[in-house]
N, C-alpha and C positions, 0 to 999 in steps of 0.2 A: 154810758153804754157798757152791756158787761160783756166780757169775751169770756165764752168758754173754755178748760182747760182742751187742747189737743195734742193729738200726737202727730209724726210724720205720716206717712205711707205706710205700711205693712213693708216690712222684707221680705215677704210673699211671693211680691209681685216683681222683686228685681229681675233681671234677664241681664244676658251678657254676651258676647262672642266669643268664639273661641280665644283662649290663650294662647300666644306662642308656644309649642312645642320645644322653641329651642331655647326659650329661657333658661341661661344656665342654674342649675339650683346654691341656694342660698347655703353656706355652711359646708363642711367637709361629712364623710360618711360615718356612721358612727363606729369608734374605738370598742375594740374588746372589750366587756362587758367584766366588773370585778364585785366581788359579792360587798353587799352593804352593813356597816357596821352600826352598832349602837353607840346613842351619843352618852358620854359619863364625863357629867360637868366638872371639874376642877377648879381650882383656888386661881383666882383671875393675876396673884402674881407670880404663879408657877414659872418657872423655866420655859416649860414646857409652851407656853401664850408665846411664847417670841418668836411667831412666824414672820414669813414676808409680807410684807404690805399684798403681797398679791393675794393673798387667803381668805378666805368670807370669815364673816363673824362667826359663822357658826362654827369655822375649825377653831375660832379661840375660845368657845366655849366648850368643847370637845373634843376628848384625843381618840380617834379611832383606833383600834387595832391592830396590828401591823398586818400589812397587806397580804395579805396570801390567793393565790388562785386556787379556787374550788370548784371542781366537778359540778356544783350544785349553783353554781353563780346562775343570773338572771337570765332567758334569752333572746338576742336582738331580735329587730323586728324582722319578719321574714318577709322574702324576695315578694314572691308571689304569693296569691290566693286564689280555691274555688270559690269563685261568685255564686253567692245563693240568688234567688230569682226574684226578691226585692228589694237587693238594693246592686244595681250595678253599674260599674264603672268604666270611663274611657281611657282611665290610665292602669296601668298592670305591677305598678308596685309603688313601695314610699317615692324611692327618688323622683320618678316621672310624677308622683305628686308633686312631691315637693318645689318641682321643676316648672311645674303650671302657676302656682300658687304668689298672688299681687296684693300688693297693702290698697287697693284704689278701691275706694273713693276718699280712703286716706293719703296722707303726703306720701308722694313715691320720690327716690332719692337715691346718688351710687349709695351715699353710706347709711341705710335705712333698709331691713331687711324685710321680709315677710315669716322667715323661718329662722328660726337662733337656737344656737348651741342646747340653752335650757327646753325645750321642745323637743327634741331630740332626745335627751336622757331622760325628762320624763315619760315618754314612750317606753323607752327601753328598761327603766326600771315597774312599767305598768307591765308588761308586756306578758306574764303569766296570767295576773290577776283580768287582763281584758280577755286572752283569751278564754279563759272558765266562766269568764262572766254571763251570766244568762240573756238574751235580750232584753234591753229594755232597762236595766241594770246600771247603767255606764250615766254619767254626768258629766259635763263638763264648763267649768267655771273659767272665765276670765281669758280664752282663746284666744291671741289677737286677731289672725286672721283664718284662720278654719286649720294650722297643720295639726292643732291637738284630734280634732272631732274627725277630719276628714282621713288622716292616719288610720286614727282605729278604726272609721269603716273597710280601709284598703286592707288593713293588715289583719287584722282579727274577724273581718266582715259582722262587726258590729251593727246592729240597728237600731233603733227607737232610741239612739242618744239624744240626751236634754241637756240643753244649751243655754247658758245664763254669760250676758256678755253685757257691761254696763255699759259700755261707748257704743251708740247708734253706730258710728264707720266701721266697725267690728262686723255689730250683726250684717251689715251690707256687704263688706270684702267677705265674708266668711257666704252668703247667698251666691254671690258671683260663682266665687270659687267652687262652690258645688254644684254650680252649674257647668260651669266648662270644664268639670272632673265626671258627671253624671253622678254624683252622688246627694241630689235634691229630697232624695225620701230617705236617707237614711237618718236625719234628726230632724228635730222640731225645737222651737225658739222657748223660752219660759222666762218668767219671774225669780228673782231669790227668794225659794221659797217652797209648801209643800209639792205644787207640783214639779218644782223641780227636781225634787229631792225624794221623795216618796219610795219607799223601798230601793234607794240605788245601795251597791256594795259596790264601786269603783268610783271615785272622783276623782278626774285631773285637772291642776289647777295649778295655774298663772299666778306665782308669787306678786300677789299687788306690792304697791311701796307702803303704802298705808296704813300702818298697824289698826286703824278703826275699821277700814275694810274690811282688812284680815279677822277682825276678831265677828265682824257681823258675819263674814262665809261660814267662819267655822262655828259658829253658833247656830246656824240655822242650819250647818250638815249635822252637826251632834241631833240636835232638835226632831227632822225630821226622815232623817236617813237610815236606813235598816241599821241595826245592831254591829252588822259584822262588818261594816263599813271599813276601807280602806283606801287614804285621802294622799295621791302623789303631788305635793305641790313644791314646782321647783320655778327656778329661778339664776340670772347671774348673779354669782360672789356679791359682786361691787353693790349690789343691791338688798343683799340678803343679811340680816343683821338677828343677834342673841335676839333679841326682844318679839322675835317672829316665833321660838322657839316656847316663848315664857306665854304670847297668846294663844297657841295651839295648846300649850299644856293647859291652860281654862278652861277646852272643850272635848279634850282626849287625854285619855289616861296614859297611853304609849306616843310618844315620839321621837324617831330618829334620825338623823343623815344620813346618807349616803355619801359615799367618797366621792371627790369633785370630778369632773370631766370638761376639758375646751372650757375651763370660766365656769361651771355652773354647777350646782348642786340641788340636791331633791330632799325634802323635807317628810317623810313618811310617816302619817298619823294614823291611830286607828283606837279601839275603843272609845267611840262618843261617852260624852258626859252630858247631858243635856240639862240645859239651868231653868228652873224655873217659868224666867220671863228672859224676853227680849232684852239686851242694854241700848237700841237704836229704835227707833230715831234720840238725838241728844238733840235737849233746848238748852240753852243759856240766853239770861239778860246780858245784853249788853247796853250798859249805866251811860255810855258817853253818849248812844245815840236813841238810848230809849229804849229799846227796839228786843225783841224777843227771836230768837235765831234756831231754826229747827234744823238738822243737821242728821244724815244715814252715813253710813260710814264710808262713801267713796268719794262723798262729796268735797270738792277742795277746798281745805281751808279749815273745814267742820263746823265747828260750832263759833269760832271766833273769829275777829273782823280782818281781813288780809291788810297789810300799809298801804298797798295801791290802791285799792280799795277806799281805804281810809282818806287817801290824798285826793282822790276824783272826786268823794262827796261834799266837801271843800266848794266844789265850783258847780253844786246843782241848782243852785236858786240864779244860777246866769244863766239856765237854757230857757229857750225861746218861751217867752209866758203864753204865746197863743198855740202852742203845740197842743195837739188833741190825742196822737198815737206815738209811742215812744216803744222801745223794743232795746233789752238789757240782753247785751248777746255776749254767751258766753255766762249764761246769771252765778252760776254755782247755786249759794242758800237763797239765792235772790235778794241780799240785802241792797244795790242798789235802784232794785226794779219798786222793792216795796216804800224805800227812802222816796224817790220821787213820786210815788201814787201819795202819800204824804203827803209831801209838801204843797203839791198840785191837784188839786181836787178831782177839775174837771178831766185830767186825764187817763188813758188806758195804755197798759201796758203792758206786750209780751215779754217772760220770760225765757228766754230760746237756750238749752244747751244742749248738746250731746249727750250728755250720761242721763244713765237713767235716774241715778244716787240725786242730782243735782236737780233735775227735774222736781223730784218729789219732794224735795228737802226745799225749793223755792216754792213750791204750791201752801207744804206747811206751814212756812214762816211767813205768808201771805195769810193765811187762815190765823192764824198765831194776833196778827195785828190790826186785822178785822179791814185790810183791803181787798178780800181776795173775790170783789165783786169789779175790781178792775184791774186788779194781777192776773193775768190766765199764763199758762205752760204749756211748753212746744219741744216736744224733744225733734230736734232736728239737726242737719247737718249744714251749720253757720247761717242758717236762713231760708237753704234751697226752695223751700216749700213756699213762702213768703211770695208775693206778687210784687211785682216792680213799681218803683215810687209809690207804694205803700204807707208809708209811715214819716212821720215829722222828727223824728230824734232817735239816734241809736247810742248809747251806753257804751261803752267794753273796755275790757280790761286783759287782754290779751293775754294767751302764753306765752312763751319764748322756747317751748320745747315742744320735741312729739314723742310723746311715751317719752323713755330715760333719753333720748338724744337730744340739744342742744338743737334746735332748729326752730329759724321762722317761719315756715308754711304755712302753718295755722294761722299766724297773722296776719300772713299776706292775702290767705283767703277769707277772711273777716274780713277786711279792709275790700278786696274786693267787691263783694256780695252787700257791705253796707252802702256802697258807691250805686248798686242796682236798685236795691230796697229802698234807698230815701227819695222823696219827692225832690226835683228841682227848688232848694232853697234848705231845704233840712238837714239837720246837724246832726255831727259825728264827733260825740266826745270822747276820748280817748287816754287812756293812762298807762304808761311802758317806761321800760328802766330805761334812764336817759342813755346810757352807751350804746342802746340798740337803735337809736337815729332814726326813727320811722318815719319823721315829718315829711322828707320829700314821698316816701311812699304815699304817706295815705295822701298829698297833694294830686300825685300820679293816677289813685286808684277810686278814689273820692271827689277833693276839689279841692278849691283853696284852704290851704292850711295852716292857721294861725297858733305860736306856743303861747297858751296862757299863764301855766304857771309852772316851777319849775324849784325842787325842793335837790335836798342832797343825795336824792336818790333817782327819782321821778321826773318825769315830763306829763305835760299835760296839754291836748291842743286841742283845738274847736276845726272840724273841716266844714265846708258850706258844701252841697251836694250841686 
């Protein structure tokens, strides 16, 4: 049987209720504003490198200028705004956004924000450049949950912003959220790519951790983004590293920091370089398992085999030989969606992730190995989409974080949702760092669950649904 590739729902069609009003907001208000300095690399065993552990990479690759306050520094974002008459809103300035504003349908949590310090000063270092902006002009990359896009509607009453968000729960918290802000027409969803990019001269962007990411954004803003283009991409310190610096310079002639603020710093590019050709998708053979591996740059892992990964396919010629539908959740490149269409002839199997990067990059490496008439792709959020007792085996390889935080939600709602999705009798294979002890979970949330194997890193268990 071949399934075809699909996708979830349309973010279209979300809907929401209102938000609490009284939601305190996330983050402190933003600090006086100090003008941004040029980055000039220096000798990595200068003196001058021995900051504190607390400093981003980028201050060790760069001595700014000594601070000075200047008349001409940047200007925070303003209180209020005249609402034009298409796009208007039910809140009257950033904070009461910022104040509406939920990470759901992603993990919500005390220590899990919706808005963070880096979001804040990217605003405030845009904050010229959005407001001269023309309609229609503005882009915005990597949002987590609408404070980049939905800000600049409130404050600069931007419209026809273009939204490229690779995690399904993005584009969905970020719908919500403009629903219970009234700000539903002020952007539209897109692709990485020309429509999203097509004559913009502002981009704000969510420092990925990914250096492959990173270089696919900034390759395809060089590529198709107006000349005069100007890229605010910022980020916390702890996350922000030299080598974010030496990708951007691949695709822009200028790039500099800004001084830090609350943990976080803003990366400012401008002069595109635009290359030739694409450097994504990346293939690599991988010799241990055969197996040809297609890879976009957000996708986790990339191009090469993860250990857990590696340890759960170990145990795939034990699942059930009369299984007919199997579903690899959480696929990434889909190497082990495509491993078991292998090994298993007569079966079909959904690749299900959230990203977009990950979706695509398991359809390819599906096409790549000539199953992809029983690999189909689902970008969805953990299965929602999926019908109950649906399928005969479910895959996964779980996270152990959401975004940079250390949390198991993810998990736990995998393990959920695979406990709906399988038939009475169908299995749930499983592979997690053994110190995270999941077995009584997925017992609780699935069914009986059995450890099969168990490595110096790894666990691995079979649950029966």
């Amino acid at each position: 049987m071949k399934l075809s590739e699909r996708t979830a729902p349309s973010t279209a069609a979300c809907t929401s209720t209102a938000f609490s009003s009284r939601r305190r907001a996330s983050g402190s208000p933003p600090f006086p504003r100090r003008r941004s300095q040029e980055v000039r690399p220096i000798s990595a065993t200068s003196s001058r490198c021995r900051r504190s552990a607390k400093s981003s990479a980028v201050s060790r690759s760069a001595t700014p200028t000594p601070r000075t306050r200047s008349t001409n520094s940047v200007p925070t974002a303003k209180a209020s705004i005249t609402w034009s008459s298409g796009c208007r809103s039910k809140v009257l300035d950033r904070d009461s956004l910022f104040a509406l504003l939920r990470r759901r349908p992603d993990v919500e949590a005390p220590n899990l924000v919706a808005v963070d310090a880096a979001d804040r000063l990217i605003l405030d270092e845009a904050a010229t450049a959005l407001s001269d902006a023309p309609a229609g002009s503005v882009a915005v990359i990597g949002d987590h949950y609408g404070a980049l896009t939905l800000s600049a509607a409130v404050t600069h009453d931007s419209t026809g912003i273009r939204v490229f968000q690779d995690p399904l729960t993005g584009e969905q918290a970020l719908a919500r959220n403009a629903e219970a802000a009234g700000l539903t027409s002020c952007y539209r969803q897109c692709s990485l790519g020309q429509d999203l990019l097509e004559g913009v001269r502002v981009v704000l962007l969510q420092l990925p951790r990914s250096l492959s990411e990173l270089a696919e954004i900034a390759e395809a803003i060089a590529r198709h983004a107006d000349p005069g283009v100007v890229v605010f991409a910022g980020g916390r310190n702890k996350h922000i590293s030299t080598g974010m610096n030496e990708v951007l310079h691949r695709s822009f002639a200028s790039v500099r920091a800004t001084l830090g603020r609350q943990k976080s710093r803003v990366l400012i590019a401008s002069g595109p370089v635009a290359s030739a050709r694409s450097s994504f998708p990346v293939t690599e053979h991988i010799d241990e398992l055969g197996l040809d591996v297609v890879s976009y740059g957000a996708a986790f892992a990339g191009s090469t085999l993860d250990i857990g990964t590696r340890y759960l396919l170990d145990f795939l010629p034990r699942v059930d030989p009369a299984a007919e539908t199997a579903v690899d959740l959480g696929c990434g490149t889909g190497i082990l969606a495509v491993s078991l269409a292998r090994l298993r002839p007569g079966i079909s199997v959904i690749a299900t992730d959230q990203s977009a990067a990950a979706v695509a990059s398991a359809s390819a490496t599906a096409r790549a190995n000539g199953v992809a008439d029983r690999v189909s792709t689902l970008r969805d959020d953990v299965m929602s989409t999926l019908p109950t007792g649906s399928c005969d085996v479910v895959l996964c390889n779980p996270p152990f974080h959401v975004g940079a935080a250390v949390h198991t939600g993810v998990a736990l709602k995998m393990f959920a949702e695979a406990g709906r999705v399988l038939r009475s009798g169908g299995e749930m294979w499983t592979v997690y760092n053994s110190h995270l002890g999941y077995r009584g979970r997925l017992q609780r949330l699935v069914g009986r669950t059995d450890v099969v194997g168990r490595n110096a890193k790894f666990t691995v268990t079979r649950s029966i649904a």
